[in-house]
C-alpha positions in Angstrom: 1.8 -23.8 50.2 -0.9 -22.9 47.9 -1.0 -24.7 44.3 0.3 -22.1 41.6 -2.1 -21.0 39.5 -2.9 -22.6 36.2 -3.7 -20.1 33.4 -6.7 -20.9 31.1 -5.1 -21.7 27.7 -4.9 -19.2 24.6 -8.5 -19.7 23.4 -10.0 -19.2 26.7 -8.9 -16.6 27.6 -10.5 -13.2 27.9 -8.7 -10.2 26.2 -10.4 -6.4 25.1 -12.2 -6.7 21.7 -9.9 -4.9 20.1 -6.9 -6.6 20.8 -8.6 -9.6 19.7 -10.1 -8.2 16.1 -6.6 -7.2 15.4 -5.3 -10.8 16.6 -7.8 -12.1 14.6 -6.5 -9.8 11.2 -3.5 -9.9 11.7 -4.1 -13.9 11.1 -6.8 -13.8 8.7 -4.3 -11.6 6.8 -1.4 -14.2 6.9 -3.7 -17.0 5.9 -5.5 -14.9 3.3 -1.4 -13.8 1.6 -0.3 -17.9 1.7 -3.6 -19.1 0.0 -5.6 -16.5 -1.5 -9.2 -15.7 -1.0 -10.9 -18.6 -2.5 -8.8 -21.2 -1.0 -8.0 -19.8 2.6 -10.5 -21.4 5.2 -12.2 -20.3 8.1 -10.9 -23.4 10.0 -7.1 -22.4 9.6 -7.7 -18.3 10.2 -9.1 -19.9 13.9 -6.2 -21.9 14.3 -3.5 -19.0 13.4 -5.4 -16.5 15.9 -6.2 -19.1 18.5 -9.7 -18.3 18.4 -13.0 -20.0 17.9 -14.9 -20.4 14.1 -18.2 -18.4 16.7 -15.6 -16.0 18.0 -14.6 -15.0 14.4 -18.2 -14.4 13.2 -19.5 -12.4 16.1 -16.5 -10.1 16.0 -15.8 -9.8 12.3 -18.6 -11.5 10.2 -18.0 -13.9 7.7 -15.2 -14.7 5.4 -16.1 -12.1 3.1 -16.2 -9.6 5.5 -13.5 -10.4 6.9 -11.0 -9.8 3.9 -12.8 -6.7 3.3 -11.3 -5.7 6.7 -7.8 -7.3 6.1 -7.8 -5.1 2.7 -9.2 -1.9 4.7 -6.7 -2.0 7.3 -3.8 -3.0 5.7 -4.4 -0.3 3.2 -5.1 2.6 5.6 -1.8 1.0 7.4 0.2 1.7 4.0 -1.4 4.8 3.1 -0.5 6.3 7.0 3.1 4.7 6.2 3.8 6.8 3.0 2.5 10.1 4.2 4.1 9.7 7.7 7.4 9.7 5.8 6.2 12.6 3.0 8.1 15.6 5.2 6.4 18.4 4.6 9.6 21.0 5.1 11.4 19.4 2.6 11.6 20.4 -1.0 8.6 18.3 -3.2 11.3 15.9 -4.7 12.6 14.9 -1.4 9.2 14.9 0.3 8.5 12.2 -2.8 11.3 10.1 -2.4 11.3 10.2 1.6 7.6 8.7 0.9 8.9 6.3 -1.6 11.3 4.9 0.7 8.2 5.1 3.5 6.5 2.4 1.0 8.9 0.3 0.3 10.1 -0.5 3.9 6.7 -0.8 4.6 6.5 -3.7 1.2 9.5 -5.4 2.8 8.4 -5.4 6.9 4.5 -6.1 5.9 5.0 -8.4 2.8 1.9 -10.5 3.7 -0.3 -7.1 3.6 1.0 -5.8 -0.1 0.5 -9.4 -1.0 -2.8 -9.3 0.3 -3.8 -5.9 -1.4 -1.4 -6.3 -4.3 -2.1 -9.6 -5.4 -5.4 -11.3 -3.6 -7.6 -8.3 -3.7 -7.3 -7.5 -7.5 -7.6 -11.6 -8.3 -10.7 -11.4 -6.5 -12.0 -8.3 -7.7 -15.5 -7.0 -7.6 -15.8 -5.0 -4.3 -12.0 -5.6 -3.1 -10.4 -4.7 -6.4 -12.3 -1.4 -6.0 -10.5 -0.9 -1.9 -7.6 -0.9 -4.0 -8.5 1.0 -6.4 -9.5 4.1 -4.2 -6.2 3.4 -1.6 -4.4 4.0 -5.3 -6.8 7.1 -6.0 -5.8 8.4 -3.2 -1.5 7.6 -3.6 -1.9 9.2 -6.6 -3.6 12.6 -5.4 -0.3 12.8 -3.1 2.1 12.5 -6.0 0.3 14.8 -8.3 0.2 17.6 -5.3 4.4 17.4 -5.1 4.2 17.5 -8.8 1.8 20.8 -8.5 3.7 22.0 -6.1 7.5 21.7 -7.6 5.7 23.2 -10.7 4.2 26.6 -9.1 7.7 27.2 -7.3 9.0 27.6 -11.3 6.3 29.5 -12.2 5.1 26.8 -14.6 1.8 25.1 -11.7 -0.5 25.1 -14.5 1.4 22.9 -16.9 2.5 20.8 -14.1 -1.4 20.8 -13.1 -2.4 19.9 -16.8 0.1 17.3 -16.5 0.7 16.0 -12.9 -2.3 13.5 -12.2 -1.5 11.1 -15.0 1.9 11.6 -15.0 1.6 10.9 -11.0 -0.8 7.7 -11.8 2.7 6.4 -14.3 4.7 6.6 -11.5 2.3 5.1 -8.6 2.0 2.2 -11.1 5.5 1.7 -11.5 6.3 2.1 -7.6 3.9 -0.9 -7.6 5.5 -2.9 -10.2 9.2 -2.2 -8.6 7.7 -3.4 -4.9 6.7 -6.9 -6.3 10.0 -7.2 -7.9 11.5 -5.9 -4.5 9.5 -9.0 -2.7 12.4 -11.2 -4.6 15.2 -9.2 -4.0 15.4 -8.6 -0.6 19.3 -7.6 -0.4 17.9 -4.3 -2.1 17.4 -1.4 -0.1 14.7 0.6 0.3 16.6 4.1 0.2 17.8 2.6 -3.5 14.7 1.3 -5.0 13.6 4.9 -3.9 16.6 6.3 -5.8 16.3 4.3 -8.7 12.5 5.3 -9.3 13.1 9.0 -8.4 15.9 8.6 -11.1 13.4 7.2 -13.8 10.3 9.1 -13.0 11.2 12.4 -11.3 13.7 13.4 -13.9 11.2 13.7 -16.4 9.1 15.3 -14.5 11.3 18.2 -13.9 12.2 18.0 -17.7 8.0 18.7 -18.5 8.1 21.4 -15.5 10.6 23.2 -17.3 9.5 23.2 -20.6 11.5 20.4 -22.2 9.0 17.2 -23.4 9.9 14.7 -26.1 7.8 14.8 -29.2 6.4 12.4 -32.1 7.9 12.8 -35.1 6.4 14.8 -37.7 3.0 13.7 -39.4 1.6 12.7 -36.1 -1.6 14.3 -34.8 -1.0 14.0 -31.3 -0.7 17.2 -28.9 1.5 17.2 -26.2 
């Protein structure tokens, strides 16, 4: 009887370059989330992914480079997450909060990548900061088209278009805000913290669609 066959171990063996880039973010972005940028080591990304310092160099290029293709990916990832769940046959506040709920489950089953883009990537700053910027850049041009769009079916599209990118940037910046509170209360669901921010935001937003905005009192200078 022929001796069975001993498989090389992990680091030997020989898998299709892409499988082992994405083995070796999905490690880098684990090590990157528990340690940060500036602290996170080259040694322990090869021990995670089970892959030679060389083998990390020739395929993704050095430590830099690599979390400038954690952030890249995990923020493409995200951005494909909210506008697979943005319905398009839906009414613009449903598309928004089906897209909301999109992020937030994404937060809760990926919270080492919003971590990463959230929290590492805007400490660091500089060139990373700015991946984040632009992946918010373009979260908020999705908003601000439901808000265009919920506007022109009242008849009112250019107030909501005079209105609808900043407003839209408020509310991308308190999604944010809610998902790292979310990271510490797991127990609450992603259909809710959807709800609760369609409640504070998207209410108001219908009240400046149809006319209706809060004002300073008199004296002020400031036009709404």
């Amino acid at each position: 009887m022929s001796e069975e066959v001993q498989r090389p171990p992990e680091r030997a063996r020989r898998l299709p370059r892409a499988v082992r880039e994405r083995q070796i973010l999905d490690a880098a972005v684990q090590v990157f989330s528990r340690y940060g940028y500036h602290s996170a080591s080259m040694d322990e990304i090869s021990e995670v992914a089970g892959v030679s310092k060389p083998m990390i160099y020739t395929y993704l290029g050095s430590k830099e480079d690599l979390f400038g293709q954690c952030i890249r990916r995990e923020a493409t990832r995200l951005l494909e997450a909210v506008q697979a769940g943005v319905q398009p046959d839906l009414p613009p506040d449903m598309q928004l909060w089906h897209g909301l709920r999109s992020f937030y489950r994404f937060v809760a089953e990926y919270r080492e990548s919003w971590v990463v883009l959230h929290r590492q990537a805007l400490t660091v700053g500089g060139a990373f900061a700015a991946e984040v910027t632009d992946m918010r850049l373009r979260a908020i041009e999705l908003v601000a088209a439901l808000v265009v769009s919920a506007g022109t079916r009242k008849g009112l599209g250019e107030q909501a278009e005079f209105s609808g990118e900043g407003l839209s940037a408020a509310l991308v910046g308190a999604a944010e805000s809610l998902a790292d509170w979310a990271l510490e209360h797991p127990e609450v669901s992603d259909g809710v913290l959807a709800s609760w921010l369609m409640n504070l935001v998207w209410l108001g937003f219908n009240d400046l669609i149809e006319g209706q905005v809060w004002k300073p009192s008199e004296g002020t200078t400031t036009t709404l």
